[in-house]
MILO-943678 format. One record per residue (C-alpha): residue in one letter; x, y, z. Coordinates in steps of 0.001 Angstrom, whole numbers, plus 500000, padded with zeros to 6 digits. Example, Ala and Ser with C-alpha at 12.3 -4.5 7.8 and 13.67 -1.06 7.14 Angstrom:
<recs>
a512300495500507800 s513670498940507140 
</recs>
This chain:
<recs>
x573434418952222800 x572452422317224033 x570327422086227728 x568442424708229355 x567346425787232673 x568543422525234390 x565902422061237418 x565447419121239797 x562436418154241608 x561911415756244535 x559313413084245062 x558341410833247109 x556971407026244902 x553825406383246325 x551489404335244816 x553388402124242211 x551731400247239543 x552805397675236821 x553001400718234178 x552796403976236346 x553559405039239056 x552126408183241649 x555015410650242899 x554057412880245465 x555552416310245747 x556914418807248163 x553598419967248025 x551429417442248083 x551724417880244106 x550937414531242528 x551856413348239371 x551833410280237498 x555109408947235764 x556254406084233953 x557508403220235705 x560127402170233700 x561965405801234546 x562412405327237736 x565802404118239316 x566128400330239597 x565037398881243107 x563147402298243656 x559918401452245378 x556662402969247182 x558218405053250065 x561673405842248029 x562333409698246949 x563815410259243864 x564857413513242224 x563229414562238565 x565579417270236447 x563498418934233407 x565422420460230495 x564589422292227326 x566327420553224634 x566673423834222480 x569268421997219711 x566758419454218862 x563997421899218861 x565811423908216284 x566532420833214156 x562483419832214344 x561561423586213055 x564074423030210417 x562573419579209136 x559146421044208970 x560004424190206760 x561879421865204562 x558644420251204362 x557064422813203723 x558882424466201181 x559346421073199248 x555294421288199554 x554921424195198208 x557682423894195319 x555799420261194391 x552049421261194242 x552008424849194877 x553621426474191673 x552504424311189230 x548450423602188489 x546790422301185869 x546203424244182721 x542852424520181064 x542853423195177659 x542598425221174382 x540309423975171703 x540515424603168054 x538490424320164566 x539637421281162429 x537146420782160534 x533465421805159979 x531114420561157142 x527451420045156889 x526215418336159670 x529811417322161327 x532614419627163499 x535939418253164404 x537518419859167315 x541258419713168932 x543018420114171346 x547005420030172869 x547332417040175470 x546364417570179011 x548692419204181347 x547808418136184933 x550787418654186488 x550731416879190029 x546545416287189904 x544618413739188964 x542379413220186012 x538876413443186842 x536784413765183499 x537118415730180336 x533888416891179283 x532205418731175984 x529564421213175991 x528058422026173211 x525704425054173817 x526029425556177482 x524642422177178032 x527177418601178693 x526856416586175598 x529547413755176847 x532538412895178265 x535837412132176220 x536786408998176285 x541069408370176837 x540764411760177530 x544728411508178522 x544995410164174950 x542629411903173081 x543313415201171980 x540134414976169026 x536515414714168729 x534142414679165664 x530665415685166181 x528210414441163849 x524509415016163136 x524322418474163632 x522233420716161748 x522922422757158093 x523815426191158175 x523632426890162132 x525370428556164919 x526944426259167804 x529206426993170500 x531589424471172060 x533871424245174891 x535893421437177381 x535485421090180801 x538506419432182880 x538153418171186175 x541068417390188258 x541775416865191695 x542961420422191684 x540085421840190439 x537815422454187542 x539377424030184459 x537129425694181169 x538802425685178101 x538030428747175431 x534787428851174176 x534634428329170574 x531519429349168037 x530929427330165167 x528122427702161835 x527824424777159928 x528091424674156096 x525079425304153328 x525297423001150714 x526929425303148397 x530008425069150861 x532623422363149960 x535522423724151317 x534515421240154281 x535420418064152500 x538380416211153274 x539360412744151363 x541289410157151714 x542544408667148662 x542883405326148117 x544166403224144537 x542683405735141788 x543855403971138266 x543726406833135947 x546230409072136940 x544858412374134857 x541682411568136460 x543286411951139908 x545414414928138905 x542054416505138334 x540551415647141305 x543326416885143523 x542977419787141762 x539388420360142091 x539524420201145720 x542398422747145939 x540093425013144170 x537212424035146518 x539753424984149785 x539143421420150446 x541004418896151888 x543114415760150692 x545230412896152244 x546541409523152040 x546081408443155671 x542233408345156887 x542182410945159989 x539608411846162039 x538096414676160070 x537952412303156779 x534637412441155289 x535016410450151857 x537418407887150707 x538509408162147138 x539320405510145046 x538416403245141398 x538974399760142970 x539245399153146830 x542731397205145886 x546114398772148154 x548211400945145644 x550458398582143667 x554351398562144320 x556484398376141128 x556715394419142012 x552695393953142347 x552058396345139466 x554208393839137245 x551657390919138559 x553980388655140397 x551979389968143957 x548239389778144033 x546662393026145650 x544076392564147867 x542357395522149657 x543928398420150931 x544752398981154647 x542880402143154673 x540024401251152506 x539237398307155228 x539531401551157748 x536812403397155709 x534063400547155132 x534898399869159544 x534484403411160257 x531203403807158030 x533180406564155617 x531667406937152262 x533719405049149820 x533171406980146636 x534581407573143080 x536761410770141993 x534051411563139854 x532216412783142537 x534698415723143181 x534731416700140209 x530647416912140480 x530945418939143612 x533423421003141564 x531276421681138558 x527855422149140354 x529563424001143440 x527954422415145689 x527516418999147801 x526357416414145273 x524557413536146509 x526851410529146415 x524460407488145733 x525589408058141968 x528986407858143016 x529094404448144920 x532491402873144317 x531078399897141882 x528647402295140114 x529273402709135897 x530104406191135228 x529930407341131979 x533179408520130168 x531844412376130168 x531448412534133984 x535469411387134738 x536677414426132260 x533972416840133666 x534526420098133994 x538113419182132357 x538973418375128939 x542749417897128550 x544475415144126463 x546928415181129459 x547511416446133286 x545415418886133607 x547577422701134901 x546456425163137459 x545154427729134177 x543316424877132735 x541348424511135448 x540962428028136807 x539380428422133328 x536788425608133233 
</recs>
């Protein structure tokens, strides 16, 4: 241990008390001290000598501590912040957007609230926004401008993501439309309608998502496996037809693709109900092919 400037200083104890105790000095400097330091069996009338160092060794090891602190402050919360997030397009139709988004990166904050503007004004908050990274906005109206954006809020701050702009479709726009198909029997019949939404730009899948907007299908029974389609399993409804009458998607017939496809624009689907008759001309319209229809075939029609 390194000790500086040794001193000593006299005192006479004067008035001693159960936890201090009054030393008078050469002086007449008075001080008050702790009685537990002084010497056993001093009392009121004894002098006793005081030496003060500076205890420079564990000073140095003190300033040491702190900038370590420090530093490992800095390195922990200082570098890293949180990042604003980055919204995209998925989807737009009609009267619906679908926005994304990459997952939150907080770094060492806390989650406040994720919230969507939509025209400079909060429309609501995301809900699981640490789960989240989608939102579909419905209800909007035809063939107008919107802009969107996200608004994070961490303990660090408050982050804006880009600001995205956004027109909604006219009706002659079907490039919007993105199906999920479910048990379609006829197998030309859902050649055709795959390709009549490739033509369209639109979009298919066999997994409902959260830009779906119809769900495709001739009987709301799960696609067969080769031991149900032989009859010794009964097939009852679908997994992701169940998913599309819960989330309110329209559950409509391929015929109504190929509709869209003919008249180039959004048909109305009350004609296209799963359960409604359609009449042998409308499941071959605009095709007419003996067998799977080909690209030329229907770049022709």
């Amino acid at each position: 241990m390194s000790l500086k400037s040794p001193d000593s200083f006299m005192f006479t104890v004067g008035k001693l008390g159960t936890h201090n105790v009054i030393l008078l000095g050469e002086r007449a400097h008075l001080i008050e001290f702790p009685s537990l330091l002084l010497p056993p069996g001093a009392t009121t009338g004894s002098i006793v000598n005081i030496s003060v160092t500076q205890n420079v060794a564990e000073e140095h090891k003190r300033d040491q501590e702190f900038w370590e602190l420090q530093s490992n402050i800095l390195e922990e919360y200082g570098h890293r912040t949180p990042k604003a997030p980055q919204i995209s397009l998925r989807n737009v139709t009609q009267t619906s957007v679908t926005l994304e988004w990459p997952p939150l990166e907080l770094a060492t904050a806390s989650l406040r609230s994720l919230d969507l503007y939509k025209n400079g004004q909060r429309l609501a908050a995301i809900p699981s926004p640490l789960h989240n990274t989608s939102t579909k906005l419905s209800g909007l109206d035809i063939n107008t401008d919107y802009s969107f954006r996200l608004v994070l809020r961490t303990t660090a701050g408050t982050f804006q993501s880009n600001l995205i702009h956004v027109r909604t479709h006219t009706m002659t726009d079907t490039s919007g439309i993105s199906v999920c198909f479910g048990n379609v029997q006829d197998s030309v019949l859902l050649e055709n309608a795959r390709l009549a939404l490739q033509e369209m730009r639109a979009k298919s899948s066999d997994k409902i998502q959260i830009d779906t907007t119809h769900f495709v299908c001739t009987t709301p029974a799960a696609t067969p496996t080769s031991a149900q389609a032989s009859g010794s399993i009964s097939v009852g409804p679908g997994v992701e037809y169940q998913r599309a009458i819960q989330l309110s998607i329209p559950v409509v017939q391929p015929q109504w693709i190929l509709a869209c496809y003919a008249e180039k624009k959004m048909v109305p689907i009350s004609a296209f109900y799963l359960g409604v008759n359609q009449s042998p001309p409308m499941s071959l319209t605009p095709f007419t092919r003996p067998q799977s229809m080909s690209q030329t075939s229907l770049s022709q029609s």
